[in-house]
C-alpha positions in Angstrom: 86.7 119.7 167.3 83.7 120.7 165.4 83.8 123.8 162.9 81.1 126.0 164.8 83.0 125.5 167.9 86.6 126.3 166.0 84.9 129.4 165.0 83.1 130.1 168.4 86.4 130.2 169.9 88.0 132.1 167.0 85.0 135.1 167.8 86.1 134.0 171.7 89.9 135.1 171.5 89.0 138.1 169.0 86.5 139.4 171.2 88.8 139.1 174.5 91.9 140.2 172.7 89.4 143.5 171.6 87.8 143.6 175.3 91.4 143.4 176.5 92.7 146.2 174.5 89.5 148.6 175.5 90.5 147.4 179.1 94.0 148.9 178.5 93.1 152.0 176.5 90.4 152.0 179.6 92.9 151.4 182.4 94.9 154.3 181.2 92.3 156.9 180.5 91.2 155.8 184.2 94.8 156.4 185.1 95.0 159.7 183.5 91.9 160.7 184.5 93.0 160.1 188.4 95.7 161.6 188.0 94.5 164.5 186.6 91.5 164.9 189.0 93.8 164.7 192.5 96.1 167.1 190.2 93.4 169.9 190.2 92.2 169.0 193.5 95.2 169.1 195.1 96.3 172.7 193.5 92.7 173.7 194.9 93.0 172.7 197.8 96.7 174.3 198.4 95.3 177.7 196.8 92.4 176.8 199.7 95.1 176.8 202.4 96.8 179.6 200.9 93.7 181.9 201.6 93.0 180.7 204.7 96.2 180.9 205.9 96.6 184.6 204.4 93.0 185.4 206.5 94.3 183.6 209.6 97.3 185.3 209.7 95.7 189.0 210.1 94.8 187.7 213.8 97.8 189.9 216.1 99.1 187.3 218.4 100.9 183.4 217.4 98.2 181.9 219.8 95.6 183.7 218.2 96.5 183.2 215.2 96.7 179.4 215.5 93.6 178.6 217.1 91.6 180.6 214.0 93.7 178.7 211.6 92.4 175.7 213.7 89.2 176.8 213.7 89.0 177.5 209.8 90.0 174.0 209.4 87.6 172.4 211.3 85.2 174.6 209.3 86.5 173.6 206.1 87.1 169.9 206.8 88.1 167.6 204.0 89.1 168.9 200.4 88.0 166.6 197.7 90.5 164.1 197.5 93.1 165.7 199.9 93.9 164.5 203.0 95.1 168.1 205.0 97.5 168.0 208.4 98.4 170.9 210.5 101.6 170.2 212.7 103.1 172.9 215.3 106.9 174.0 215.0 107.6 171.1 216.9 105.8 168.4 214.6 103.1 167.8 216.8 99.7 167.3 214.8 97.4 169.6 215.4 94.8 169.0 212.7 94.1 166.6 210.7 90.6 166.7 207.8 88.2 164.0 208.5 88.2 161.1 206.6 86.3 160.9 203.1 82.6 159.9 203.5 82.3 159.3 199.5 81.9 155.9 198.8 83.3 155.1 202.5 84.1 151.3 203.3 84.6 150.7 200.2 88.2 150.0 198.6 89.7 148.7 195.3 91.8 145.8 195.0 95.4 146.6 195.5 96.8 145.7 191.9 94.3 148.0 190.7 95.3 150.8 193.0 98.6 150.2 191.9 97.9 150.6 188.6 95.9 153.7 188.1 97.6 155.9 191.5 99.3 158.7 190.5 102.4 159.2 191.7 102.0 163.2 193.5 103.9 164.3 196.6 102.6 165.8 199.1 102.8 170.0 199.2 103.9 171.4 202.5 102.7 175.2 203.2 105.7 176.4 206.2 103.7 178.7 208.4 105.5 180.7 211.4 105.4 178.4 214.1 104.2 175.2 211.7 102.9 173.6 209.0 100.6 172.3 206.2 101.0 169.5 204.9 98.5 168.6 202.1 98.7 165.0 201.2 96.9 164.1 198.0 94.2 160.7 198.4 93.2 159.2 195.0 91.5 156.1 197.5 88.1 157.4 196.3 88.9 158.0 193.0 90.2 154.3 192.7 86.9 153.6 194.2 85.1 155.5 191.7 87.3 154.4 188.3 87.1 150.8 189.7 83.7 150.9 190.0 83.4 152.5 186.7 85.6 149.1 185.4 83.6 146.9 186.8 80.4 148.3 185.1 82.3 148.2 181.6 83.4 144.8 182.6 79.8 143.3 183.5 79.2 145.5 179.9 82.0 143.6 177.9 81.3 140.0 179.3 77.6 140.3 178.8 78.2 141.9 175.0 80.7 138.8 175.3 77.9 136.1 176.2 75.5 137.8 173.5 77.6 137.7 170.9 78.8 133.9 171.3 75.1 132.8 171.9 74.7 135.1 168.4 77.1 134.1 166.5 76.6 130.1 167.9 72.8 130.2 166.7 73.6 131.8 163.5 76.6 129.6 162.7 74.4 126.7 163.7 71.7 127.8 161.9 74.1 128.5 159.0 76.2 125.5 159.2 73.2 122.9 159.3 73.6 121.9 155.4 77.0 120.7 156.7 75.7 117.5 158.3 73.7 116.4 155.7 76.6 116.9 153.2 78.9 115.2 155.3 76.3 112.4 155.3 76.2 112.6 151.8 80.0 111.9 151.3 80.2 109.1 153.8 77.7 107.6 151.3 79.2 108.2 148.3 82.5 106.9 150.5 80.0 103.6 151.0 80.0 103.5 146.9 76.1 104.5 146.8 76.6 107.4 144.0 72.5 107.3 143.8 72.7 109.5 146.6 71.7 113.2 146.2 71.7 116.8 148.3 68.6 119.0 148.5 68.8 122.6 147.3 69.7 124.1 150.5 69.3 128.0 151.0 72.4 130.3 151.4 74.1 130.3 147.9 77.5 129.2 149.0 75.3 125.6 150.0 73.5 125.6 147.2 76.5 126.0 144.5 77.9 123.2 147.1 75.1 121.1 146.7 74.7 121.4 142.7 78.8 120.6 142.8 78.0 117.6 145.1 75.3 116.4 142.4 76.5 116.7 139.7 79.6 115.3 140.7 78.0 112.1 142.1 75.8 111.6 138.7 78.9 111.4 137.0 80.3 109.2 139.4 77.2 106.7 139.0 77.3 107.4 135.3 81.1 106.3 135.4 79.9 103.5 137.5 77.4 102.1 135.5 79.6 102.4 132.3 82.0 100.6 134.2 80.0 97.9 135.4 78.3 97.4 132.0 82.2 97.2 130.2 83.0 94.9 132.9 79.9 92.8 132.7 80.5 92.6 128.6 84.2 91.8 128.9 83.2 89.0 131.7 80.2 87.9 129.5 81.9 88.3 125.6 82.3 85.3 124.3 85.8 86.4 122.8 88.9 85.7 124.9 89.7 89.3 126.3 93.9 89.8 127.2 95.7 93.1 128.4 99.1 93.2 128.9 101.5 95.9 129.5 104.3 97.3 127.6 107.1 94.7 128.9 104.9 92.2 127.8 103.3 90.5 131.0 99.5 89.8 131.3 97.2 92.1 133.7 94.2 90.9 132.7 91.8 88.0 131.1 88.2 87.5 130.9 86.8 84.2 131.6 86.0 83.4 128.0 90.2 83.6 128.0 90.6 81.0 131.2 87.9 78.7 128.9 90.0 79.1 125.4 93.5 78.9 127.5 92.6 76.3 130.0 94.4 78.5 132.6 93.1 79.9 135.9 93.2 83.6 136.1 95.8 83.7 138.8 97.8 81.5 136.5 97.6 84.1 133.6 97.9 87.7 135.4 101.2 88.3 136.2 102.5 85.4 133.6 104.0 87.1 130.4 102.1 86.5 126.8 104.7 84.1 125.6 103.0 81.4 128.3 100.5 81.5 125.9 102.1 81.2 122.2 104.2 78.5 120.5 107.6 79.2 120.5 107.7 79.5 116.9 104.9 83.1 118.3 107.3 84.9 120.1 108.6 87.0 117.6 104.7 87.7 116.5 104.0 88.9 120.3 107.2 91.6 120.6 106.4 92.8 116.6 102.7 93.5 118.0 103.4 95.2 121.1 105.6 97.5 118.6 103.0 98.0 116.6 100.7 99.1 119.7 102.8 101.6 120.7 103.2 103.0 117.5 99.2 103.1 118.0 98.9 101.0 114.6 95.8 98.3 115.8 95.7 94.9 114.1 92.6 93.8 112.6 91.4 89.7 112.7 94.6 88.5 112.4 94.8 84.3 111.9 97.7 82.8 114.2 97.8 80.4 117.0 97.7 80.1 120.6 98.8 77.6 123.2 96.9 76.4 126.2 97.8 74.5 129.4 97.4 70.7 128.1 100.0 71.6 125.1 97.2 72.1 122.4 97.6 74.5 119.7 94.3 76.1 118.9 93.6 78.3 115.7 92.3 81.8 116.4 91.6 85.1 114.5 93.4 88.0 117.1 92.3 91.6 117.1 94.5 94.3 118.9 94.3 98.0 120.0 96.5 100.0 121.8 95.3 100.6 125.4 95.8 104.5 126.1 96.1 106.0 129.4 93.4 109.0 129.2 95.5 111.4 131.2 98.7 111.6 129.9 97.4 110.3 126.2 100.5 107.8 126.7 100.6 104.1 125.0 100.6 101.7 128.4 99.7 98.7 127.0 97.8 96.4 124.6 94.0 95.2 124.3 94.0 92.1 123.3 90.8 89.5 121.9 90.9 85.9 120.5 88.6 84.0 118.9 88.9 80.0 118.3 88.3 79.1 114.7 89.1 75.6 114.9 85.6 74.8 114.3 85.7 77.4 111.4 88.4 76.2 109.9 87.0 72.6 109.8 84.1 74.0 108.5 85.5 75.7 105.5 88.1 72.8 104.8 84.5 70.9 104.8 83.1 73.4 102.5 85.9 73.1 100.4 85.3 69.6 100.2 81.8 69.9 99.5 82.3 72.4 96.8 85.0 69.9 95.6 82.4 67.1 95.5 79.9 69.8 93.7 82.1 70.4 91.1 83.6 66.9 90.6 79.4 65.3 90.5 78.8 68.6 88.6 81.7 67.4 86.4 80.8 63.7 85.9 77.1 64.9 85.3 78.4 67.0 82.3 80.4 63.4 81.4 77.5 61.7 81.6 75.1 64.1 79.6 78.4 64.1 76.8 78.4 60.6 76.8 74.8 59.8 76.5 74.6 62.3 73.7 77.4 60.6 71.7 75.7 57.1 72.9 72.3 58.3 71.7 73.9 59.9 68.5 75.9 56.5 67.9 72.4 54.6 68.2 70.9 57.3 66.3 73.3 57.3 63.4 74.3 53.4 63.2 72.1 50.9 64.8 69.0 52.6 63.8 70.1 53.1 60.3 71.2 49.3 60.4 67.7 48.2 61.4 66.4 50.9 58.9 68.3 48.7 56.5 66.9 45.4 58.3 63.3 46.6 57.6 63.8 47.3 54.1 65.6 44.4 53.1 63.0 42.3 54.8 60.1 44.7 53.4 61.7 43.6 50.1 61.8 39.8 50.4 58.5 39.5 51.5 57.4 41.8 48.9 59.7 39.2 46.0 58.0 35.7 47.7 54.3 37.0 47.1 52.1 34.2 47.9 54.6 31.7 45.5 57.0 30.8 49.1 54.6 31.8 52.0 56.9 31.0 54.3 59.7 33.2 53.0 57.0 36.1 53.3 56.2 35.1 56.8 59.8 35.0 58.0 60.6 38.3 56.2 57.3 40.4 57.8 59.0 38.8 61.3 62.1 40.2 60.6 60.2 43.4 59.7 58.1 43.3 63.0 61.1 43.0 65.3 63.1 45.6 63.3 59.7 48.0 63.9 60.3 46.7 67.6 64.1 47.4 67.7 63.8 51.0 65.9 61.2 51.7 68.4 63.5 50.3 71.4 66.3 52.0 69.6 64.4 55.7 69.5 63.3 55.5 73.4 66.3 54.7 74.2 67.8 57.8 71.8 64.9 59.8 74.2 65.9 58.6 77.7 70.1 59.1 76.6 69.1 62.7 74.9 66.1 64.3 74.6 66.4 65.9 71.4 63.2 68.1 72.7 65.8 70.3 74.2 68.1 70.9 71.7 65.3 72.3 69.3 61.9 73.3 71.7 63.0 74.0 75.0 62.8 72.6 78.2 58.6 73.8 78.6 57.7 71.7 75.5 60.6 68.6 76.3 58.5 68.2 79.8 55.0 68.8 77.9 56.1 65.7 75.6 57.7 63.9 78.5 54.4 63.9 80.6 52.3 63.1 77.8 54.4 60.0 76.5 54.3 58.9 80.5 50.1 59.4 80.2 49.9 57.5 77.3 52.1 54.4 78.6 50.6 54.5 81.8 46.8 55.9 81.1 45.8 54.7 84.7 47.5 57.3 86.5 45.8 60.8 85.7 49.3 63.5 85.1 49.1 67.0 85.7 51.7 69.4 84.4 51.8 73.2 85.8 54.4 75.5 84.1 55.1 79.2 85.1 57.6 81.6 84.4 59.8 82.1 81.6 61.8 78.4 81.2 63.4 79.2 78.0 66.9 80.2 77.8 68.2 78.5 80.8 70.8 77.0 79.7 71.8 73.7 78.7 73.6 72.7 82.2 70.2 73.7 84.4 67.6 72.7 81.7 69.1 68.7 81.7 69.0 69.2 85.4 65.5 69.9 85.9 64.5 67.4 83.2 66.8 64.6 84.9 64.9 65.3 88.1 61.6 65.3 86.4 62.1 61.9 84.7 63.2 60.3 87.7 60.5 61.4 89.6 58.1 60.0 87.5 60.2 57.0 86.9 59.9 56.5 90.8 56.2 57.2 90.7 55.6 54.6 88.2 57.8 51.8 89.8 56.9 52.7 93.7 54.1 54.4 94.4 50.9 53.3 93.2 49.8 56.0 92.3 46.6 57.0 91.0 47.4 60.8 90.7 50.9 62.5 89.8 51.3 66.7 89.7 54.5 68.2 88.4 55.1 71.4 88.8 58.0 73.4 87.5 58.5 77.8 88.6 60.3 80.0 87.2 60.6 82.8 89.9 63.4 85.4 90.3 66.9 84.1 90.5 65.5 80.7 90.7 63.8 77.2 89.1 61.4 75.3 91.8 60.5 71.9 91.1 57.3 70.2 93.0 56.0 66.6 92.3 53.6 65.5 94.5 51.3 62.2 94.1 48.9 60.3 96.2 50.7 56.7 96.6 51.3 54.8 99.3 54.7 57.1 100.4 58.4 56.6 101.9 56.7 54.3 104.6 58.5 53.5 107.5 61.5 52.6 105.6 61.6 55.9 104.0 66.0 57.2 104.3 66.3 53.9 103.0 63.6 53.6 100.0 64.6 57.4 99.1 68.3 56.0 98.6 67.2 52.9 96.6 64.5 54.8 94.5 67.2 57.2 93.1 66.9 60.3 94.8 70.4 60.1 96.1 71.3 60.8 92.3 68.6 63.8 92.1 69.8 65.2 95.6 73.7 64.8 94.3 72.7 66.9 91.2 70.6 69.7 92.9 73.7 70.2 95.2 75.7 70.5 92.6 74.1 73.5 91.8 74.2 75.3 95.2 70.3 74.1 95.6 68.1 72.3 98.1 66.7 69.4 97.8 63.5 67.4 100.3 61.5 65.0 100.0 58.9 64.1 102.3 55.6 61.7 102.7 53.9 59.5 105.7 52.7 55.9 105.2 49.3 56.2 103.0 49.7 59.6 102.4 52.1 60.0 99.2 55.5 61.5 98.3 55.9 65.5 98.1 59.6 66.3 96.6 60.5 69.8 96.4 64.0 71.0 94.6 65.3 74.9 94.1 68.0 75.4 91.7 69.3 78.8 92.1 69.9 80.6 88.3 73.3 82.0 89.2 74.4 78.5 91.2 73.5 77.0 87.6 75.2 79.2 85.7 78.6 78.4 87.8 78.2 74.9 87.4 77.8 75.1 83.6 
């Protein structure tokens, strides 16, 4: 049943109860207004009689006497509402008034009549030789209060009618909004929050329809936030787990079925222990302590199980999971993430950074024992071919022209002694470049190009310092020497080169070395050339420095090699 008709037939009953009470109070006013009017009537028309009778009675004989009481009825007739009988001494009727012409033929239903007729008796006037009798007849006042109902009935049911079609218009008219809002909540029953209510007119709508609004922006607000944390727990690339306070998992993410190897069906439901080596368990009941003492746990390393028995390495994160409306711990939020590939990697950068330091070492064992080799040369062999050369200078000076060939063998021996001091003191230059010890590693690689130009004068050498070089330390500036001298080794042996440009930068926080030349290049060959031609050795020390090293060059086109030695990565190797 709709609401306009629930009220309709509320303002139904409320008006018939109130017609129905008016009826009554109107039913007995009729009532005492009948019985009133034959009350007055019927004392006037007694009093009536009375005088007659006291007129008639002045007549001198009983017969005379009757027939002027007889003839002072028929004169007088009817009395209002009083029906009046004259009866001789032996109750014979004599006279009786003529019926009522007032609304004649007409008559009132009988429960009607028996509701509203007064109760009066008759009054009977004794008279010498007969009666009276005046019977009181409320018929036409029946008639007359009955009509008088019926025109305040036709009144009530047309006030009734006007009212209903009233009040129906207006509560239609009122009550329109109500469809549209009730289409409104089916659709936000459908899950379409978008939905939205016009500003309707009467205020009680209109607060309705701001409510409504407001209420289903939130909603989609909710719903979008929803969607979006779902859609970044489904899409995070970290496994997602909640599980409740006894331990048992309500929830996983797909990136958790991928880690696991379960199904989600398999894990919801399952407790956490499914998922953790035995030697775990006591880890998984100490953390769901720890969540609800609302204490999270922040990337912690431990391990997981999944369904083919492996044991996978992750870092685990946990918060408490908090139940908004009673601010009461229910549960844990859980995320892995696999580091087995991390760890590998760092146990590889160990390694590496073992094999830095270890090539970093033996460079330093090298350098130490070339200096003690070139110091060795330095101090003995040349000083014993020093010796040579004198002694020989000597004896050829003692034969003079007397024993020619004494002279001639002793300048031989002084030649080659010239030859083997010279040998000797390259050598000294390749094991140690003394330049470094007393001018720096700017002049050392100024005298290193230059001795390479005048060796090789068919290759033209260009040398481009910048920066500050001094005061690099003794680790970095053997370094960037080594690599200089190799290059140019490799140039000389390899390239056929007609041009060679080193270039050596000093910018901030690091030392850039460039050598480019216009040989033939790596050729098709190249990983396999670069590895003979030394540049595994030059790569081995640049990465023992934290530094890059890359060499590049097409068939015809020459060789480029480009190393950066970081400053700080040199002072941690030295």
């Amino acid at each position: 049943m709709s609401l306009r008709l629930r009220i309709n037939l509320v303002i139904t009953l409320v008006t018939v109860v109130f017609t129905a009470a008016m009826v009554q109070v109107t039913m007995n006013d009729l009532r005492s207004s009948v019985r009133e009017e034959i009350e007055s009537t019927t004392r006037v028309a007694i009093q009536l009689m009375e005088s007659v009778v006291a007129g008639v009675y002045l007549e001198p004989g009983p017969g005379q006497r009757t027939q002027a009481l007889l003839t002072m009825l028929r004169r007088v007739g009817r009395v209002r509402a009083n029906d009046i009988r004259f009866y001789d001494s032996d109750g014979a009727l004599l006279y009786q008034s003529p019926p009522s012409t007032y609304r004649s033929g007409r008559s009132a239903p009988e429960w009607f009549s028996a509701m509203v007729r007064p109760e009066i008796a008759a009054a009977r006037l004794e008279l010498p030789g007969g009666a009276i009798v005046v019977t009181p007849d409320a018929s036409r006042s029946i008639v007359e209060a009955w009509d008088d109902l019926q025109g305040f009935a036709l009144l009530a049911a047309g006030f009734l009618v006007i009212v209903n079609f009233v009040v129906f218009w207006l509560l239609q008219r009122s009550l329109k909004p109500l469809a549209t809002i009730l289409e409104g909540l089916a659709e936000l029953g459908r899950g379409r929050f978008h939905v939205r209510l016009p500003a309707f007119r009467p205020a009680e709508f209109a607060a309705l329809s701001r409510g409504f609004n407001h209420m289903a922006q939130a909603l989609e607000e909710s719903l979008a936030q929803n969607r979006s944390l779902a859609l970044v727990a489904e899409q995070s690339s970290d496994a997602l787990i909640i599980r409740d306070l006894e331990g048992r998992i309500t929830y996983c993410n797909a990136a958790a079925e991928r880690l696991l190897g379960y199904a989600r069906h398999e894990l919801v439901g399952s407790p956490a222990t499914l998922i953790a080596p035995a030697d775990r368990h006591e880890e998984l009941r100490a953390q769901l302590e720890s969540m609800e003492r609302r204490a999270p746990v922040e990337l912690v390393e431990t391990r997981r199980l999944t369904k083919d028995g492996r044991v996978v390495e992750v870092a685990l994160s946990a918060a408490p999971l908090v139940d908004p409306a009673s601010d009461r711990v229910i549960g844990e939020i859980c995320s892995l993430r696999d580091i087995t590939e991390h760890k590998r990697m760092q146990a590889a950068e160990r390694e590496l950074d073992e094999n830095r330091r270890l090539t970093a070492l033996i460079q330093s064992q090298l350098e130490t024992e070339r200096r003690a080799i070139a110091r060795e040369l330095h101090d003995e062999l040349a000083q014993c071919v020093t010796a040579i050369k004198t002694i020989g200078t000597a004896i050829s000076d003692r034969a003079g022209d007397a024993k020619p060939d004494i002279r001639d063998n002793a300048n031989t021996i002084v030649s080659v002694a010239s030859h083997i001091y010279d040998i000797v003191h390259g050598i000294i230059r390749r094991l140690r470049p003394s330049g470094l010890d007393h001018l720096g590693l700017a002049e050392t690689l100024r005298d290193a190009v230059s001795g390479w130009s005048r060796r090789h004068p068919q290759v033209r050498w260009e040398l481009a310092l910048s920066g500050e070089l001094d005061g690099l330390g003794e680790a970095l500036n053997i370094t960037v020497y080594r690599i200089v001298q190799e290059a140019m080794t490799n140039v000389v042996r390899h390239a056929e080169a007609r041009s060679v440009h080193v270039a050596v930068i000093r910018s901030e926080g690091a030392v850039e070395i460039c050598i480019r030349d216009n040989g033939k290049g790596l050729g098709q060959l190249g990983a396999q050339e670069s590895g003979r031609f030394g540049i595994a050795g030059m790569r081995e020390r640049v990465q023992a420095f934290g530094g890059s090293f890359a060499i590049s060059g097409a068939a015809g086109q020459g060789v480029e090699l480009r190393a950066v030695l970081p400053v700080t990565g040199a002072e941690r190797a030295a």
